[in-house]
C-alpha positions, -999 to +999 in steps of 0.1 A: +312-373-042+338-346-040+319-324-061+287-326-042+305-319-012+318-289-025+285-278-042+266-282-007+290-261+011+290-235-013+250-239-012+251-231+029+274-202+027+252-187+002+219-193+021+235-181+052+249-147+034+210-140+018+193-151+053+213-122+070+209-097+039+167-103+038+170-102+080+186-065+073+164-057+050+131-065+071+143-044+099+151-015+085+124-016+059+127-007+022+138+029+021+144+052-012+174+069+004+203+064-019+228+043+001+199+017+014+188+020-022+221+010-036+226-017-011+192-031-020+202-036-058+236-052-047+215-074-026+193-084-052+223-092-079+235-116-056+200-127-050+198-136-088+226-142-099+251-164-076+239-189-080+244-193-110+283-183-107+281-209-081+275-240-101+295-223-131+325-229-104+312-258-090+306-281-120+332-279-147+331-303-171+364-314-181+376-314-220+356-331-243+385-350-263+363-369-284+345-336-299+383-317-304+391-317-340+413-341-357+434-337-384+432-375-399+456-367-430+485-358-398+478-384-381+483-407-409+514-391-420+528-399-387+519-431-387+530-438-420+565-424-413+568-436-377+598-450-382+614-427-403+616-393-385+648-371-404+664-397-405+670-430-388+692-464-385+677-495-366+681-534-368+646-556-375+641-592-375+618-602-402+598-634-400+584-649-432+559-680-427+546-698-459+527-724-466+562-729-484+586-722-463+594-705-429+626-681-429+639-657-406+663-629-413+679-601-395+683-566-416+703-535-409+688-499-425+690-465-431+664-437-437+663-404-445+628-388-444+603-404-469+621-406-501+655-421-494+656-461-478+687-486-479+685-524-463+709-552-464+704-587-446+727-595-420+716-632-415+716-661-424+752-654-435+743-674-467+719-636-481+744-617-464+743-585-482+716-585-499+703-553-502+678-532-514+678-494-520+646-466-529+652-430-539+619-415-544+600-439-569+628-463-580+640-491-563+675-515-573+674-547-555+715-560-550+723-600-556+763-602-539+762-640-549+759-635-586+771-594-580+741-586-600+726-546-596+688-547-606+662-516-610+628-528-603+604-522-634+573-506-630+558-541-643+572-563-614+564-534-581+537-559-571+562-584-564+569-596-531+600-579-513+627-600-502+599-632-503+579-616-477+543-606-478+554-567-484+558-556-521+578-536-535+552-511-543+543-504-501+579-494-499+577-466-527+535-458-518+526-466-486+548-437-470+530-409-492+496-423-489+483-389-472+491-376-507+470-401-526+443-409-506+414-388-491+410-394-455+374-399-432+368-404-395+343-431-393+345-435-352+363-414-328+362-415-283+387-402-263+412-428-266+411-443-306+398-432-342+389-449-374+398-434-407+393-445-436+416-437-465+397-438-503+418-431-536+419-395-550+409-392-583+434-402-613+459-418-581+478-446-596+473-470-563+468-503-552+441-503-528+405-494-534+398-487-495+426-485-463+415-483-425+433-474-401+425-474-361+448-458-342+452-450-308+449-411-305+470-408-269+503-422-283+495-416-319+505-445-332+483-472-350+467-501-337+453-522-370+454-512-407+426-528-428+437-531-467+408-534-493+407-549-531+390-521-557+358-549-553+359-535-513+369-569-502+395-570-476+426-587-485+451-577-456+454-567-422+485-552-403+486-554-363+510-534-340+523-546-310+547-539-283+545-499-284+571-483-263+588-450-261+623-442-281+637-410-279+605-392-268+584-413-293+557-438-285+566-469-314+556-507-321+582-526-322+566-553-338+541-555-363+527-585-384+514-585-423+487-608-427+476-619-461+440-627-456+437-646-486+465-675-477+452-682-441+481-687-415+505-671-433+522-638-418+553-615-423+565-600-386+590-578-385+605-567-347+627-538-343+658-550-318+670-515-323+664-479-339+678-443-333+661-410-346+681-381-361+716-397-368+740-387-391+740-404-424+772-397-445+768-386-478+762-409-505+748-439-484+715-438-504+737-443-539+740-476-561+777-473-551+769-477-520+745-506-526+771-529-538+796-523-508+773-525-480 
């Protein structure tokens, strides 16, 4: 209603300035003398042409966010690495539900951009410093009960990490995905996007097909969608609880669902995590693994 309000007021005062113009114009009569000519042109401009300028002012339309650009392979990266930044040091609590078992633990990490990782358990006491550390591609897994240092073949990355429903392969591939897969907006509006991530030729991945929909006024994601090399979907991540830390909009929770053992789930919930700390040297290190 504001607009329309504006528009008809505009609409008198420009009614009102022509009325007075053609009044002039009638009693005087049209005259070739220079200055009536000149005033008669200036006359008719604004005749023709306000109002047009009128409703250019009058009805803006505002940005069309849904038509901007996007650059899906950015986004992704970001969401990817969302809780890596430079590097970062936080606390989770991971929860593991099985048709097996149920077991909850709490882990302390390290990060330091995409290539460098280091986590040890904190609880229960009894897998207390457990840990697990990944430099680029390779990842050693440390056992303090039986003081046992193991690199992860290439054979075994498919395995489940630390009996959750992660695998050791999402920790070393899943950060660089932008790098291996080619990225297309399926749906986009103002407020979320879908991409869908597909394999660039020769890649050496896991997943025939990834979706992601995120949520394009925090940048962060809402669901990722993982699908078999047959296109069936076999997993599903949710996030949850998005807040701001340090300037960054992050869910603090999100939950790993194996659609192919229904009811089963891995959640992890950040308690705590801080951007852009100072990692001393040699943290990511097998040295370091052992004495954590």
């Amino acid at each position: 209603m504001g607009e329309e309000v504006s528009l008809s007021s505009k609409w008198q005062n420009y009614v009102a300035i022509m009325s007075k113009y053609a009044s002039s114009i009638c009693r005087g009569g049209f005259q070739t003398r220079p200055v009536k000519f000149r005033e008669y042109c200036r006359y008719l401009f604004l005749l023709l042409f306000l109002p047009g300028v009128l409703l250019a002012q009058t009805v803006r339309p505002g940005p069309d966010i849904a038509s901007q650009s996007l650059d899906a392979a950015a986004l992704i990266r970001k969401i990817e690495t969302q809780y890596q930044g430079m590097t970062s040091h936080g606390t989770c609590r991971m929860t593991v539900k099985t048709k097996s078992y149920d077991r909850t633990m709490v882990l302390e990490s390290w990060a330091e951009g995409r290539n460098k990782f280091i986590a040890r358990i904190l609880e229960p006491a009894k897998e207390r410093g457990t840990a697990t550390l990944k430099v680029d591609s390779q990842i050693w897994n440390f056992l303090p009960k039986i003081d046992r240092l193991m690199k992860i073949p290439s054979s075994l990355m498919g395995d489940k990490w630390m009996g959750s429903h992660l695998t050791n392969d999402d920790l070393v591939k899943d950060a660089k995905i932008d790098e291996t897969y080619t990225f297309t907006i399926l749906e986009k509006n103002e407020k979320t996007a879908v991409i869908q991530g597909t394999p660039k030729p020769d890649a050496a991945v896991v997943w025939g097909k990834v979706i992601y929909r995120a949520d394009l006024e925090r940048q962060v994601p809402i669901a990722i969608e993982y699908f078999d090399e047959d296109g069936v979907k076999v997993r599903v991540i949710h996030f949850d609880q998005v807040e701001q830390v340090q300037g960054r909009w992050l869910p603090r929770v999100f939950r790993v669902e194996p659609l192919e053992q229904p009811g089963e789930y891995t959640e992890m919930h950040y308690e705590k995590i801080i951007f852009d700390v100072n990692i001393p040297q040699g943290t990511f290190s097998t040295q370091n693994l052992r004495s954590l």
